[in-house]
N, C-alpha and C positions, 0 to 999 in steps of 0.2 A: 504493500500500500504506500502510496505516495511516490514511487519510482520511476518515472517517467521517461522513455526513449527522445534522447535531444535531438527535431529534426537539424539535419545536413544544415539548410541556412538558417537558422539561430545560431548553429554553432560561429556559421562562417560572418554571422554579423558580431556575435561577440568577441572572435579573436580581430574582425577588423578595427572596432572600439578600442579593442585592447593594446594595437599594436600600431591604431592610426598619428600618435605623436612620436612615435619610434622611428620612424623609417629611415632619417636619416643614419642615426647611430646602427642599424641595422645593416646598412651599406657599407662600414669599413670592413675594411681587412683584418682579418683572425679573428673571429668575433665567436665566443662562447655564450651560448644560452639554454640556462633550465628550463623545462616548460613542467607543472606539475598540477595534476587533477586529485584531488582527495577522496573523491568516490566517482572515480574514474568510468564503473562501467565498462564495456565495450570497447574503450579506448577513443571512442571518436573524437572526442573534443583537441585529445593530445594528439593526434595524428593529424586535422585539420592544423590545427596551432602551427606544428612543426612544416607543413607542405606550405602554407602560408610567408614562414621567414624566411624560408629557402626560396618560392617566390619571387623575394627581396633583394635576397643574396645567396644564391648558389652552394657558395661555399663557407656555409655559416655552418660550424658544427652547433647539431641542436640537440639534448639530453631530455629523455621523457623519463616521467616518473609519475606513479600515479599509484594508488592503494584503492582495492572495491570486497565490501566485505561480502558480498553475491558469489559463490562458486562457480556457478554457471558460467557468468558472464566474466568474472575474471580471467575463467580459462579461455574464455572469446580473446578478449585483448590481451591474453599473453601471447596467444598463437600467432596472434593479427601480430603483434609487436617483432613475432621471430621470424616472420615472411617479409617486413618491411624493413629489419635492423640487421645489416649484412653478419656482426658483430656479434649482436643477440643481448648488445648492451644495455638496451631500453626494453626488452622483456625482462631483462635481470631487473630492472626495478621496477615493475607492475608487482607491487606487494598485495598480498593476502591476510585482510584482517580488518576488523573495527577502526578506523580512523580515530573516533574519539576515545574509547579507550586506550588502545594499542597499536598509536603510530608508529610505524614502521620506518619514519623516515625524520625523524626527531631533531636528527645531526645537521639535517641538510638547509640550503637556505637557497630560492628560487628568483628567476627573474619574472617568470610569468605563471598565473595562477590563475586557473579556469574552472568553474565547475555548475552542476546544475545537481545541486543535493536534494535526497525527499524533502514533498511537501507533505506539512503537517505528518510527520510519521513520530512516533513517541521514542524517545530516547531513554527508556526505560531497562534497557539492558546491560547499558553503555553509564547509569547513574549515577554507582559507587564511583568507580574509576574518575568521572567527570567530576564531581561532588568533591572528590579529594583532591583531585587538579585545582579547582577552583579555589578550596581552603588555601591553598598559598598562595593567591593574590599574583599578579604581575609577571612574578615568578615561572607562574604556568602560563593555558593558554586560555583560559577563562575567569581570569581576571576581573572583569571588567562586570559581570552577570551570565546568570543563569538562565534562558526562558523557562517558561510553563513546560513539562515533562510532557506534553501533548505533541511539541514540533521541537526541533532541533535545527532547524534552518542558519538560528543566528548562530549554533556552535560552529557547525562548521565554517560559517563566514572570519568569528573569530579565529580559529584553526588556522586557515589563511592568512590571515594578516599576522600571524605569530611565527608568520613562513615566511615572511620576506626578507629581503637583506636593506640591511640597512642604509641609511639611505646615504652618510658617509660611503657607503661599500656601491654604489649605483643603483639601492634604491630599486623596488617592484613595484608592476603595473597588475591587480586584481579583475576578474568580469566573473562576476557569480548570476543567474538567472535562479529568483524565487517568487513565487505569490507574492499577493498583500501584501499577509501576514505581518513580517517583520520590518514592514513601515510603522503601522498605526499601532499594534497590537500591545498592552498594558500601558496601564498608567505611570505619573512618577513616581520614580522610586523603583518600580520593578524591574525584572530582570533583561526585560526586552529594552525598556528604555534606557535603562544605564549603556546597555548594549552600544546603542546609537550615539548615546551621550559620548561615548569614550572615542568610538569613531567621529563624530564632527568634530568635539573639542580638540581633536588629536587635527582634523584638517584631510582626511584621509577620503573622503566621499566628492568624487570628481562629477560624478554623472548618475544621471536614476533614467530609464530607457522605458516607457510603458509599451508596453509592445500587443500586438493586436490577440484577441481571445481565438479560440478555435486553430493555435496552432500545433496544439501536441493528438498525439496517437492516442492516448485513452483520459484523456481532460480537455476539458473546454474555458478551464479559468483562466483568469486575467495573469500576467506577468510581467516582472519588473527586472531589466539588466540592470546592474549595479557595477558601475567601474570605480575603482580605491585603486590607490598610489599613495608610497608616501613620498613621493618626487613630482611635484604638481610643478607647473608651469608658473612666470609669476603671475602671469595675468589669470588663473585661476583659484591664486592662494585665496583662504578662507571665503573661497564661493561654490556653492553646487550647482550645475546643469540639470535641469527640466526637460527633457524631451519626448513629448506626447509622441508617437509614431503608432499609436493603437488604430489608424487609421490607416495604415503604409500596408496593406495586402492589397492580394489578388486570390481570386475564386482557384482550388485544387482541384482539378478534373481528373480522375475521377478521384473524391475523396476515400479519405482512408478511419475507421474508427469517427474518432470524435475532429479530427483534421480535416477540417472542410476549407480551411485557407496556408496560404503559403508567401513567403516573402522575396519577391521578384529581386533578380542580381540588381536593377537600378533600384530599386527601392532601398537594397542594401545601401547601397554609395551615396544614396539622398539622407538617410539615416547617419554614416559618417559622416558626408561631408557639412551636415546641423550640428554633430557635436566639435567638428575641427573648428568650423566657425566662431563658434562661442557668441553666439549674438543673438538678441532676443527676437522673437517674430512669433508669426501664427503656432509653432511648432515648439517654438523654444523659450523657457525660463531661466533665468539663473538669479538666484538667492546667494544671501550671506546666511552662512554655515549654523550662526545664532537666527534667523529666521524662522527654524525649524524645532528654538527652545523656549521653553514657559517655566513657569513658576508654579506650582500649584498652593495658591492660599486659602487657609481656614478661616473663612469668615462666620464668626460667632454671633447672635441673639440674646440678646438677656432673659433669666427666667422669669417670670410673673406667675407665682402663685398665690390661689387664697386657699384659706386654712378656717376648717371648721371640726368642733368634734362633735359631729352628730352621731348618732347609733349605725349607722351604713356607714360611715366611713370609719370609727372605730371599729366596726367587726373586721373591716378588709388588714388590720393589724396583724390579727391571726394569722395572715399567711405570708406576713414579711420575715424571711429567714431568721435574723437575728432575733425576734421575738419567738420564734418556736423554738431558737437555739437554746433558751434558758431553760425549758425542762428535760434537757439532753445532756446527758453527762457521759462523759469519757473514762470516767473510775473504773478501775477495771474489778473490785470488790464488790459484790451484790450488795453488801449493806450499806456502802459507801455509795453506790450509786443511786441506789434509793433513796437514802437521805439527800445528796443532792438536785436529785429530780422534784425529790417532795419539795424544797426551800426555792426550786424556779419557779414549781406551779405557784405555788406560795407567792411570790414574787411576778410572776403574770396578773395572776387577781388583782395585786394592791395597785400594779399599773393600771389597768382597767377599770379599775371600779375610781383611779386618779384623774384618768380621764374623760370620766361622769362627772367631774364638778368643774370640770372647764365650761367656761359659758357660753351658749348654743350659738352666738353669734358669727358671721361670717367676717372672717379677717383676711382685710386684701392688704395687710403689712406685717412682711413674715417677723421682723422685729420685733412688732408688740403680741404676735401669737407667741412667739417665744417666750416671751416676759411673762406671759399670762401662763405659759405652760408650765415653764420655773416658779413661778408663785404657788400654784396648783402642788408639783412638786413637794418643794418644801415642807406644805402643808400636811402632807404625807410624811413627811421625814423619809423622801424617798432623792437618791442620788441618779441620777440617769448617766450612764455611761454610753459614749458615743455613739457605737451601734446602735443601742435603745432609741436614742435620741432624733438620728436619722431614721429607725423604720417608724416613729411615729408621727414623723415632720414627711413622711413618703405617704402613709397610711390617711393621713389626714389630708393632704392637700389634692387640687387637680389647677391646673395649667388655666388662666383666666390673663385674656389680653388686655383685661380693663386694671388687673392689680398692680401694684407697685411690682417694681423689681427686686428683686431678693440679692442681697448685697454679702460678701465673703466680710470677715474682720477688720480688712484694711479700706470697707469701704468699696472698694471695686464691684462691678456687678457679677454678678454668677450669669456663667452660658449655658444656654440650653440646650442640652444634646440633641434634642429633636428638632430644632432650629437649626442643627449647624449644617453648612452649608461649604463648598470650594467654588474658586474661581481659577481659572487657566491666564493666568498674565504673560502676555508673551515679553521673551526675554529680554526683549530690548525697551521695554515700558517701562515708567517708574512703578511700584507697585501702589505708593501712597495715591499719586496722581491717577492710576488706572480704579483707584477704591473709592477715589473719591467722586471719579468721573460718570462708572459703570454700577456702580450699588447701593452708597449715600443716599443718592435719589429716590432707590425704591425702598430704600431700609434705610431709616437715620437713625435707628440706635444699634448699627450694629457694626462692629467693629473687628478689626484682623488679630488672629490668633498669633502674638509675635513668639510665642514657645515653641510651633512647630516650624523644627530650618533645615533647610538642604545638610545633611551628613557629608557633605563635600567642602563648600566653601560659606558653610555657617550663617546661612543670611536667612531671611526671612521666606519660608514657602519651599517645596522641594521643588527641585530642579525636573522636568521632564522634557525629552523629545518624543516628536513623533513629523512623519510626514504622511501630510492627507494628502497625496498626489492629485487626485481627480477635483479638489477644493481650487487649484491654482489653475486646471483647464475648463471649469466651468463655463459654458453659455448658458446664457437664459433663453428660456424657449418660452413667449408667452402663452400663455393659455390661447383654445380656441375661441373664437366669438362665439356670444352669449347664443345670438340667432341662428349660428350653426349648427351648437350643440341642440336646441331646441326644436331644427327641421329633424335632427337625428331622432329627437327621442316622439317625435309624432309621426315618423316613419316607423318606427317598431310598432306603436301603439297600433296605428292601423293594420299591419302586419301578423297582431295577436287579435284584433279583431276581425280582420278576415278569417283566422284560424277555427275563430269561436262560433262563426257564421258558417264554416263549413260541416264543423262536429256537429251544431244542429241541427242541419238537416237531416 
């Protein structure tokens, strides 16, 4: 599940992406380059790659390397590797085994890195081993976050990038094709978004490619090329390319499975030569790399409770934990337990029958409910202990927008968890100025949570990315006319009322 055969031109549009700012360096003399697929598969991608440089330059010596934890098919592209490598050099390295557990190729460090890993397939097998990679941080290759156990997409993306050489060392050029998924998917703080976070912070996201649906053999979802470098051009540092091409087919005669379209050679080179250009148009976007970040703030509500002790609302006492906890003892002695149990009941009663001489009226000021409850209290020569205290300020009150606000010791107001609410601040907004501008207005007493802050650079609101691709190529399509809609629907009418005129005959 989620394995998908890479048609022939996806690959060959991704290795052109991949290889279209290379060309000249490509062209010297002795030129060595690694190409490496992480779940290689069949080998196609690395063998397009490699026919590609060669292309360029003839006598480029080019090294394939790839790892597919499929037996089947691995034994496709080792054989495909020993008919094409005079050598048999580059079927020695089509390794056999889990990527994300038990890289094979650990040591090595690549110029070019391709791949088209499951989608949405769970990484459940591969857990422990990633889980413990991850606990050391940086160190390993999942640093940066974990996703959801559901898809592994961003593992492997990270994989890759933990593959490249450095950029002192000349620096690698990435093209991965996945779903959605690992645009939008989790909020801040999660594992997905940290994901992305580590990649734009870092400057690593050259390009996002939306490419047209209906071109794989057994799916018809939407898909997204992603080219990463950490050797970017200047005129690209901390900016991303947009390139909508979900438009760029032609009809597959005869279709194959769910592959009912395909992407013509010029359409290829119209696709390149959008992303060589770097310029905005019908086709094209390009953002700053912080376009793609927010903030996420806690925006807080005051509580307004009033407080009454009427016989309905002391009974709902009874079933606030800390009051049933006082006839429950932990003693592990039967007599001892007993006697303890006996002096809580004992102790429930004298509460209960304390709060019958509290006065029946409704109090929308949780301060002087208190004072009147303490009075009560006393009166009893009873001491309330905080527990107590809270299940019967929980048991007596309910939520009223006309009461005062219920204020902490220092005066501050208390937040109401059923009011609390987030906002998405994007990252280059001030977040006072975006509070004041977007929620003041609809809410004026309500105010930002400044205790919850990004676990990164300490500031107010967690940090998140995400990229809503289809949000930056929206058209608006207006509606149809009123009168059109309304020939339509007195066309049907008539249409059921013929119907109706013919059954009773």
């Amino acid at each position: 599940p989620g394995e998908h055969f890479t048609p022939r031109e996806v690959i060959r549009l991704m290795v052109n992406l991949m290889l279209a700012q290379d060309r000249e360096a490509l062209s010297r003399n002795h030129i060595i380059r690694k190409v490496y697929d992480p779940c290689c598969g069949s080998g196609g991608m690395l063998t397009i790659a490699k026919e590609r440089i060669l292309e360029i330059n003839p006598k480029a010596e080019v090294y394939l390397f790839g790892q597919e934890v499929n037996p089947e098919t691995w034994a496709v592209s080792k054989s495909d590797m020993l008919m094409t490598s005079p050598d048999g050099r580059d079927a020695d390295n089509i390794a056999f085994d889990s990527t994300l557990s038990r890289d094979k190729h650990a040591e090595q460090r690549f110029d070019y890195l391709l791949a088209n890993p499951p989608y949405g397939k769970d990484w459940k097998r591969d857990q422990e081993a990633v889980e413990a990679e991850a606990a050391r941080g940086y160190v390993g290759r999942f640093g940066a976050g974990l996703p959801r156990i559901s898809d592994g997409q961003l593992l492997f993306l990270q994989h890759m990038l933990g593959r490249m050489k450095d950029s002192n060392e000349g620096g690698s050029r990435v093209a991965i094709i996945m779903n959605g998924s690992p645009l939008f998917t989790g909020d801040a703080g999660s594992g997905e978004s940290e994901v992305r976070r580590w990649i734009l912070e870092n400057d690593w996201l050259e390009a996002l490619v939306a490419m047209p649906e209906q071109l794989f053999y057994n799916t018809g979802i939407a898909t997204y090329v992603w080219i990463l470098t950490n050797r970017k051009e200047r005129k690209r540092k901390g900016k991303v390319q947009l390139i909508n091409a979900s438009s760029f087919w032609v009809p597959m005669r005869p279709s194959l499975g769910n592959k009912r379209r395909e992407i013509s050679p010029e359409q290829i080179s119209q696709i390149t030569d959008l992303f060589l250009a770097f310029k905005e148009g019908e086709y094209c976007k390009i953002f700053s790399t912080t376009d793609f970040g927010y903030r996420k703030i806690t925006v807080e509500r005051p509580l307004r409770l009033n407080f009454q002790a009427s016989s309905e609302r002391i009974a709902r006492l009874k079933d606030e934990t800390a009051f049933q906890n006082l006839a429950i003892s932990k003693k592990k002695k039967p007599k001892e337990k007993a006697t303890e149990e006996a002096e809580g009941r004992k102790e429930k009663e004298t509460i209960l029958a304390m709060l019958g001489t509290l006065p029946s009226a409704l109090f929308k000021n949780h301060d002087d409910f208190e004072a009147a409850l303490d009075k009560a209290a006393k009166a009893k020569g009873l001491k309330l202990p905080a527990p107590i205290r809270k299940a019967i300020l929980s048991a007596l009150s309910d939520r009223d927008e006309s009461a005062e606000i219920c204020r902490d010791k220092d005066g501050n107001p208390e937040p109401d968890p059923e009011l609390r609410d987030t906002e998405n601040v994007p990252l280059n907004d001030d977040i006072l100025a975006y509070f004041d501008r977007e929620v003041k207005p609809h809410v004026s007493d309500a105010w930002v949570n400044t205790a919850i802050r990004d676990h990164k650079d300490g500031e107010i609101g967690k940090v998140g990315y995400e990229i809503n691709f289809n949000r930056y190529f929206y058209k608006y399509q207006p509606p149809r006319a009123l009168e059109a809609i309304e020939a339509d629907i007195k066309a049907v009418e008539k249409d059921i009322l013929d119907m109706l005129h013919e059954v009773a005959r």
